[in-house]
C-alpha positions as CSV (number, residue, x, y, z in Angstrom):
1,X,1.4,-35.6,-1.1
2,X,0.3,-39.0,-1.9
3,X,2.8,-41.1,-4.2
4,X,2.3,-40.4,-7.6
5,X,2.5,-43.0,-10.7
6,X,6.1,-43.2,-12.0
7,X,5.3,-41.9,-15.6
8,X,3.7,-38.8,-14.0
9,X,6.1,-38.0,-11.5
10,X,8.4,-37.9,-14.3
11,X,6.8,-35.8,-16.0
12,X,6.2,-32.9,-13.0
13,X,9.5,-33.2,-12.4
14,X,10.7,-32.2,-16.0
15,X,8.3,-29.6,-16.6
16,X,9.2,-27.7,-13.2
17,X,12.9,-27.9,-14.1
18,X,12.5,-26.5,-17.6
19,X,9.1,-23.8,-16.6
20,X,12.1,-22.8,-13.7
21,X,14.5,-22.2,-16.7
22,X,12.5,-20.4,-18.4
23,X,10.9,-17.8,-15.6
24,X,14.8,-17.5,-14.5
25,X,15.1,-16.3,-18.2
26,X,12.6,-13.9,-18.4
27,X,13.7,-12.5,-14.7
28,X,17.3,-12.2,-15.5
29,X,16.1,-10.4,-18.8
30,X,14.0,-7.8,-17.1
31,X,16.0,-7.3,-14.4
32,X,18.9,-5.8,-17.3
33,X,16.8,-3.6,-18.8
34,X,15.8,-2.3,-15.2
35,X,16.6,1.0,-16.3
36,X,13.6,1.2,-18.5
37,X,11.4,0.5,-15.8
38,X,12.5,3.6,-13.5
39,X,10.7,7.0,-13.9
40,X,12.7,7.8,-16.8
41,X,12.2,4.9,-18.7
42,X,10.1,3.7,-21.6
43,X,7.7,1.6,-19.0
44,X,7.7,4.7,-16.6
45,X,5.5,3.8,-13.3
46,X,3.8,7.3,-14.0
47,X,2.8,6.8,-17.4
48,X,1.3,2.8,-16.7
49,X,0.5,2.9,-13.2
50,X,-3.0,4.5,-14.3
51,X,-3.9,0.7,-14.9
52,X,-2.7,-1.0,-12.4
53,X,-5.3,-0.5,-9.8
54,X,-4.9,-1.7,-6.2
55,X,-1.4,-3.6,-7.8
56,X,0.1,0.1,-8.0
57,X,2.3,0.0,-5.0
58,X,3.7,-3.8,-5.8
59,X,4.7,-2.4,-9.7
60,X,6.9,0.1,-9.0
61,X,9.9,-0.2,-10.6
62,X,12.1,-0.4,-7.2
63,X,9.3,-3.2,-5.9
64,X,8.6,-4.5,-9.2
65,X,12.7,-5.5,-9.0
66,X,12.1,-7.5,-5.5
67,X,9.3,-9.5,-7.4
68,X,11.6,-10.4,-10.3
69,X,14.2,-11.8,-7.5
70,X,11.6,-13.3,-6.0
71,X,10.7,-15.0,-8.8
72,X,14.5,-16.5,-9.2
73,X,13.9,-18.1,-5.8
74,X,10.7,-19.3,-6.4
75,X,12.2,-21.1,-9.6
76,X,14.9,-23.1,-7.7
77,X,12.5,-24.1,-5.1
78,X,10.0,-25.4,-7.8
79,X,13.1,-27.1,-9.9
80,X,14.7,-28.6,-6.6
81,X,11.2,-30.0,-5.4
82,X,8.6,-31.3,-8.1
83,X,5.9,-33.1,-6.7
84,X,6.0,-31.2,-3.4
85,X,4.1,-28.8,-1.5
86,X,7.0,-26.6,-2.0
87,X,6.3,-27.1,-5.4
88,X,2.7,-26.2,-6.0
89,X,3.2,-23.3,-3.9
90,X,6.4,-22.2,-6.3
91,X,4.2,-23.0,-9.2
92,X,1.1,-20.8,-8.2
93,X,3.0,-18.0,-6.5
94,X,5.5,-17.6,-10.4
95,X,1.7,-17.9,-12.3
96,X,0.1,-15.2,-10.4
97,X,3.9,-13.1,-10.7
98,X,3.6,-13.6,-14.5
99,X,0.4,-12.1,-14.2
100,X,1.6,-8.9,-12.4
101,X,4.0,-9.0,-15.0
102,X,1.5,-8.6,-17.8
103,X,-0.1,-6.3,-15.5
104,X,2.8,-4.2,-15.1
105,X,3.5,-3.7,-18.9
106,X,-0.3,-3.8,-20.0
107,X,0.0,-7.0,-21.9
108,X,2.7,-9.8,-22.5
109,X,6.1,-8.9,-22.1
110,X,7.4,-11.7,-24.6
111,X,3.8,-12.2,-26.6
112,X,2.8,-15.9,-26.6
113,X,5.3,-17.3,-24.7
114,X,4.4,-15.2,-21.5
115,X,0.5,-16.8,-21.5
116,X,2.2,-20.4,-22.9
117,X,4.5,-20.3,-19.7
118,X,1.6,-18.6,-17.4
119,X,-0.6,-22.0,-18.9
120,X,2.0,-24.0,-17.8
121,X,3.0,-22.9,-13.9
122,X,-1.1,-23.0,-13.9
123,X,-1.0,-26.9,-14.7
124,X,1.8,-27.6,-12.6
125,X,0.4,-25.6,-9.4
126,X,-2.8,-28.2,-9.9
127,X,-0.3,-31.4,-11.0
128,X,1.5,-30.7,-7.6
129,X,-1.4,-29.7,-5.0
130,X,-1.5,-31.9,-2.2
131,X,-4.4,-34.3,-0.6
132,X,-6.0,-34.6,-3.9
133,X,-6.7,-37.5,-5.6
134,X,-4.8,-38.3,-8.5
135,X,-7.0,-37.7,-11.3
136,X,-6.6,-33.9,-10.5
137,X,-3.2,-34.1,-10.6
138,X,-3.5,-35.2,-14.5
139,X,-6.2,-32.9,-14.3
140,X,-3.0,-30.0,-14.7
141,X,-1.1,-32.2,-17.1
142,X,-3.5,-33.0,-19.4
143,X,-4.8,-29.2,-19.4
144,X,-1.5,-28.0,-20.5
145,X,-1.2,-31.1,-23.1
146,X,-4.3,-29.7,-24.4
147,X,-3.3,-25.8,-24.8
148,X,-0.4,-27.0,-25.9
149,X,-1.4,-28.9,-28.9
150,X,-4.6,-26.4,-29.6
151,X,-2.0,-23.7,-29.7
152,X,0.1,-25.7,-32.5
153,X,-3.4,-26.4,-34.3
154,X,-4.6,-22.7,-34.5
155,X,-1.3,-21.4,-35.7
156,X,-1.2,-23.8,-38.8
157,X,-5.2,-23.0,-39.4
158,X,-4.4,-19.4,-39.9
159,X,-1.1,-20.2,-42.0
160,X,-3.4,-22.3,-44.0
161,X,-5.9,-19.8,-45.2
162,X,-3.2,-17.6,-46.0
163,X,-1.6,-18.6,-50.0
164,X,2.0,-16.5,-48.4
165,X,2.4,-19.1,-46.9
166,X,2.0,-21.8,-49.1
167,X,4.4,-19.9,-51.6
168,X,7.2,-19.1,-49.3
169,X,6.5,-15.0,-49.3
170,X,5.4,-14.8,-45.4
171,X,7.9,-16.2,-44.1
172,X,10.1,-14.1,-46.5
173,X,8.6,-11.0,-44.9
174,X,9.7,-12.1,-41.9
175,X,13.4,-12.7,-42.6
176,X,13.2,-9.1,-43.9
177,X,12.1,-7.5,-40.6
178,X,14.9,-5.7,-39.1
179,X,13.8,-6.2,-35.8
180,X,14.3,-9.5,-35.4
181,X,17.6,-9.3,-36.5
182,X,18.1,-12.4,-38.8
183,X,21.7,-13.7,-38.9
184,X,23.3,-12.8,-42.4
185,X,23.9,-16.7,-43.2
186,X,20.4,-17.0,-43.3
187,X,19.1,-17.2,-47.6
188,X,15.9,-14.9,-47.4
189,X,16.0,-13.5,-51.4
190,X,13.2,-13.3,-52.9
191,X,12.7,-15.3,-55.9
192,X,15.9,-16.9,-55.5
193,X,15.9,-18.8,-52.4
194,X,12.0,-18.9,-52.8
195,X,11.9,-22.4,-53.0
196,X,13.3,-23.0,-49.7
197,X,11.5,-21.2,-48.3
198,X,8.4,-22.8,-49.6
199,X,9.3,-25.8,-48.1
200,X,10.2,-24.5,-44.7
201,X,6.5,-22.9,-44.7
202,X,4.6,-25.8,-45.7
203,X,6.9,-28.4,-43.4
204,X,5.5,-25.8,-40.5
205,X,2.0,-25.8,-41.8
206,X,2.4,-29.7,-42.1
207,X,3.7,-29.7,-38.4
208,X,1.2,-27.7,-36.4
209,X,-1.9,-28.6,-38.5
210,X,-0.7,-32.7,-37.4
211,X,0.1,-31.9,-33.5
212,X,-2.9,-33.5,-32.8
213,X,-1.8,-36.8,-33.9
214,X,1.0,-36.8,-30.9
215,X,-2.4,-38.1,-28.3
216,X,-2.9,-41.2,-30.5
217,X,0.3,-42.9,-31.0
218,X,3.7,-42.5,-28.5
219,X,5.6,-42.7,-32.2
220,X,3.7,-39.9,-33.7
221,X,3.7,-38.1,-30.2
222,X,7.7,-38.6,-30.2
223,X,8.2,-37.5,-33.9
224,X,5.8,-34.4,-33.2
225,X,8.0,-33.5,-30.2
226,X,10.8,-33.6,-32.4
227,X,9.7,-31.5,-34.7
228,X,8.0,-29.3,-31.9
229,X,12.0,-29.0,-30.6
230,X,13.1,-28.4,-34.0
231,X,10.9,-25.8,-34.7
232,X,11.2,-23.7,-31.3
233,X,14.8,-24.5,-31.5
234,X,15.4,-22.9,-35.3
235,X,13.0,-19.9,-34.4
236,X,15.2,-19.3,-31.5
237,X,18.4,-19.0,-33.5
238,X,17.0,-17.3,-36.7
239,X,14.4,-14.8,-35.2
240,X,15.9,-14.9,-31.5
241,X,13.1,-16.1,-29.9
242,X,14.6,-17.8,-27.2
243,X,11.2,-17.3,-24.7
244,X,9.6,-19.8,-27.2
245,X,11.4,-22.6,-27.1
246,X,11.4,-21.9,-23.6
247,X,8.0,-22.2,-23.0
248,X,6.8,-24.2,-25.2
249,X,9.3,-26.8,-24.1
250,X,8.5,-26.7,-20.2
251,X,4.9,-27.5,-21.7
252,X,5.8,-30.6,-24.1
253,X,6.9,-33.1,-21.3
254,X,2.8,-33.0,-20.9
255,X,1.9,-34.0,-24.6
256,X,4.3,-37.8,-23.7
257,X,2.2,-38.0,-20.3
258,X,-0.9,-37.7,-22.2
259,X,-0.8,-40.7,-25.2
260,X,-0.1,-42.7,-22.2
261,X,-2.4,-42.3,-20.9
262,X,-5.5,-41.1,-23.0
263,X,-3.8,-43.8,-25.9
């Protein structure tokens, strides 16, 4: 592979480390609920494997267990070699696993942070393919930089036309969900702790409707990443979301590679 720019190197190399972090996660996860994947389990092969097609054999649950190992592999080769053909290859081979793995259970395992993640081993397969020029290689960084930001953009459009969550009420509703399992020390009455609430809500809104301001200026783009972290990093204690931050964080290393260049 040709000798990549210093800035961009960088940058492969800290989105393979953290996208490896993150596919280890979601492995390690689904390999401890293993049980629910065996004939008598909530994801039974006989009760999904209808839609699986020609992929039926590979999604067993005993086989579907060798692919999650696999994929642990796969993410130390790709963290231990960024930039390489080693890479690419890791990069492309844990995309088209995360596929199977929506496959498998008929959709994202983990919502958003599944396809995020899939967008991201996607832009680093292309960022790390070898005897390519350059250009193509930003090519994959500047496509994730892109999802990235338009993914921030479209969540505070929809927040926007909603008044709950200019008042504080939707995010109230989701404190209140039980599945999520909110930590006690965290104020969610309604109207008493209404008014922070509010805030949080409208500092999100104010957050992802603004992402796109981190391509014009490396101090906007360092203050949005800060409040990217901030954000993925709360939702991950509060609503245990830990896939998100995750995710989302293998993909921002892109966002600082793209106001330098594009700025």
């Amino acid at each position: 592979m040709s000798e990549l720019p210093a800035l961009l190197s960088t940058t492969i190399a800290w989105m393979c480390r953290i996208a490896a972090l993150a596919v280890a996660v979601n492995a390690l996860e689904l390999l401890t609920i293993h049980r629910a994947l065996s004939d008598r389990g909530v994801w039974r092969a006989p009760l999904l494997s209808p839609q699986w097609g020609v992929w039926r054999r590979v999604l067993g649950a005993r086989v579907f267990a060798a692919v999650l190992v696999a994929q642990l592999a796969l993410a130390v080769i790709m963290a231990a070699a960024p930039g390489t053909t080693a890479g690419c290859l890791a990069a492309a081979t844990l995309a088209f696993t995360g596929w199977l793995s929506a496959l498998r259970f008929r959709g994202n395992v983990n919502g958003g942070s599944d396809a995020m993640l899939f967008t991201v081993l996607g832009g680093l397969a292309v960022a790390q393919l070898p005897n390519v020029a350059i250009t193509v290689h930003e090519a994959g960084i500047l496509y994730v930089a892109a999802q990235l930001t338009l993914s921030y953009v479209r969540a505070g459009i929809v927040k926007v036309k909603e008044r709950s969550w200019w008042t504080g009420h939707a995010l109230a509703a989701f404190l209140a969900l039980p599945a999520y399992g909110v930590p006690a020390w965290v104020p969610r009455s309604v109207p008493k702790d209404l008014a922070w609430l509010r805030v949080a809500s409208v500092g999100v809104i104010g957050f992802e409707c603004l992402a796109p301001l981190a391509w014009f200026s490396p101090v906007a783009c360092a203050v949005v990443i800060a409040a990217a972290l901030a954000f993925h990093t709360a939702t991950a204690a509060v609503f245990g979301l830990n896939r998100f931050l995750l995710a989302w964080g293998a993909g921002l290393p892109s966002l600082w590679y793209a106001v330098h260049r594009v700025a």
